[in-house]
N, C-alpha and C positions, 0 to 999 in steps of 0.2 A: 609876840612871844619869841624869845632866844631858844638859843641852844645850848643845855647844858652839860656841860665836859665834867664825866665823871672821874673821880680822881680813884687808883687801885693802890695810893703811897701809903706807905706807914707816916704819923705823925713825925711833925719835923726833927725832935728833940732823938727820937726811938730811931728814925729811917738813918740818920747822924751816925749812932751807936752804932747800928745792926751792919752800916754798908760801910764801916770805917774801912783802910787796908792795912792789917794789924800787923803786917810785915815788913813794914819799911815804905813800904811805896805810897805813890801819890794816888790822893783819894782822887779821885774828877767828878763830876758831875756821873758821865758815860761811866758806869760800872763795868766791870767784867764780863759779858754773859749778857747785861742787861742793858738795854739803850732804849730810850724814848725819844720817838723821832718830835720835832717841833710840828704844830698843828696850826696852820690859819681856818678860821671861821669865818666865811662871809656870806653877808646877806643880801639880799637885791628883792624885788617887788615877787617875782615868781619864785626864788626856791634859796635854799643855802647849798654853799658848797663848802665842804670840807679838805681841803689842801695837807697834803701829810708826807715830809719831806723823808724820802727815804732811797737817797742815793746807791746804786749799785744791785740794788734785788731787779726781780723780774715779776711780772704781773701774776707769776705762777707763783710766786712766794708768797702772796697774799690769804689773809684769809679773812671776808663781810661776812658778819654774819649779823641779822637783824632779830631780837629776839622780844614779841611783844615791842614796846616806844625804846629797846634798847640797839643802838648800834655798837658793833665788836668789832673793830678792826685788830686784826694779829697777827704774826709773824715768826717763824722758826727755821733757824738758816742752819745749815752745821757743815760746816769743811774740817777737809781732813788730808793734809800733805805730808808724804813723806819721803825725808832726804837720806836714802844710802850710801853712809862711807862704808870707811873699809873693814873695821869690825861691830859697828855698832849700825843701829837706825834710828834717826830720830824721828819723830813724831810729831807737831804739832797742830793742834785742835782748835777750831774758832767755832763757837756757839753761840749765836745771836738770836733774843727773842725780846718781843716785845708784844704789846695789848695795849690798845687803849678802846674806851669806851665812851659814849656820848649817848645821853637821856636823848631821847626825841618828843618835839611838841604834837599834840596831836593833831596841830594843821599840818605834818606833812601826811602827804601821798606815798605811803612805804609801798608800793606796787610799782611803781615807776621811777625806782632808786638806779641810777645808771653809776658805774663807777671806770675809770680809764689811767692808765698810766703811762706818763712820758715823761721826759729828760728828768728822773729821778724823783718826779711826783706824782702820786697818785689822790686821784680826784674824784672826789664823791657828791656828786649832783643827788640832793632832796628836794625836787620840786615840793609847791605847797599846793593844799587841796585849793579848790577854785575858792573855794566863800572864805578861805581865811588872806588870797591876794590882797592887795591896796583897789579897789574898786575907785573909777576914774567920780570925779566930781559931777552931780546932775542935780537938775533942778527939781523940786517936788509941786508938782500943782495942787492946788488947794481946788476940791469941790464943792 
């Protein structure tokens, strides 16, 4: 059983329209406001690990939340600088948030979800319960 990445997008033709930049500028992928970091999924005989590229936050920016088989990863950054001349002040504001979500199978062990952040990834170990591991190959005798 996989892990299924749930998606929060508006359909492609509508998310196009809604997040075009109808000012001039260049649309990118990374909106204003709103970024989604890239996600690896990986699997191994004991657990998945979810890898979620988000350079520059801190472990305290994070926010797991496990709710019922749903995993919630999210994020809400806001700075705020400001540069004094001589009669005026400017202002500039950076607000970064993001959310993603992943269905969980019911072989993990959500009690023993451990999660770590370093050199600009943070890392979410799902071990899996014991009876749904690869169980090693044995012989069965016949009585």
């Amino acid at each position: 059983m996989s892990l299924v990445k749930r998606t929060d997008r508006l359909p492609f033709i509508l998310d196009n329209v809604l997040n075009a930049d109808w000012f001039g500028g260049v649309a990118t992928e990374n909106k204003i406001g709103y970024n989604t970091p890239a996600v690896n999924v990986i699997e191994n005989d004991d657990e998945f690990t979810i890898e979620l590229a988000a350079p520059g936050l801190t472990k305290e920016d994070f926010n797991l939340e496990l709710d019922n088989d749903v995993l919630i990863i999210s994020s809400e950054l806001k700075k705020e600088s400001t540069d004094e001349k001589s009669k005026y002040t400017r202002k500039e504001f950076s607000y970064s948030t993001f959310k993603r979500s992943f269905n969980l199978p019911d072989s993990i062990n959500t009690v023993d979800v451990i999660a770590e952040y370093a050199n600009g990834i943070l890392s979410v170990k799902l071990p899996k319960k014991e009876e749904a591991k690869v169980q090693p190959k044995r012989l069965i005798e016949i009585s």
